[in-house]
N, C-alpha and C positions, 0 to 999 in steps of 0.2 A: 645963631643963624649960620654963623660957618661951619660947626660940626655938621647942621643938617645937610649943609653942601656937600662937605666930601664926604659926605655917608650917602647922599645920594649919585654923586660922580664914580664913589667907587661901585655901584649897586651896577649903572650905567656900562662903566668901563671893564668890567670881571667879564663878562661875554666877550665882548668884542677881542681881550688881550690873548683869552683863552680860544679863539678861535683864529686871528692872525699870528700872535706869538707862541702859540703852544701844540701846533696840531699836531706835529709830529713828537710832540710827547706822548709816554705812553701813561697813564693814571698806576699810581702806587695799587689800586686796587685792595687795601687794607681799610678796615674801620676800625673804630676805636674799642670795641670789645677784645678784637682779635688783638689788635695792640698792648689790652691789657693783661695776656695771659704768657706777655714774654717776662723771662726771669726779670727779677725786680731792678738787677743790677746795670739792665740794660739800656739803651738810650731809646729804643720801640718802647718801654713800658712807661721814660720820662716821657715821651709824645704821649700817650696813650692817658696818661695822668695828665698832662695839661690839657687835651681835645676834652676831655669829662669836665676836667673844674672847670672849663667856660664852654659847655654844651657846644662843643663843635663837632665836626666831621672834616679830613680833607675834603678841598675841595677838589674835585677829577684835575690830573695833571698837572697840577700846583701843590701839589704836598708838603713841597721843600720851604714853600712859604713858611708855615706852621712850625717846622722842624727849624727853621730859623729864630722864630720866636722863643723854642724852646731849648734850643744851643744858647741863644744870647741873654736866655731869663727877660726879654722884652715882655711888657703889658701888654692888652689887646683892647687900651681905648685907643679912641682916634686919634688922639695925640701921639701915641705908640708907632704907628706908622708910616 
């Protein structure tokens, strides 16, 4: 029951943070293909490698969330965040 909470608080809350906290951000504008055609040694192609093994995409203007997960080797269950 609490997973389903903050899975649905977060579903809730990603609009709203991305439109009061984030407007004048500009979006990475990158997806994960493109991400995977940087050399291998790079930290684009470790992002690019984690967005694929767990079917993600950034999401517009939040990129750095991702690229956090994937700096700190964090998991992407709910408990992870």
């Amino acid at each position: 029951m609490r997973k389903e909470l903050i899975i649905w608080l977060f579903t809730i809350s990603q609009k709203i943070y991305v439109r009061y906290f984030k407007r004048k951000h500009i979006p990475w504008n990158v997806h994960t293909q493109e991400l995977l055609t940087y050399p291998i040694q790079t930290f684009g192609y470790a992002l690019g490698m984690f967005l694929k093994e767990h079917n993600f995409e950034l999401f517009p203007k939040v990129g750095s969330h991702d690229a956090y997960h994937t700096l700190a080797q964090y998991g992407v269950a709910v408990e992870d965040e």
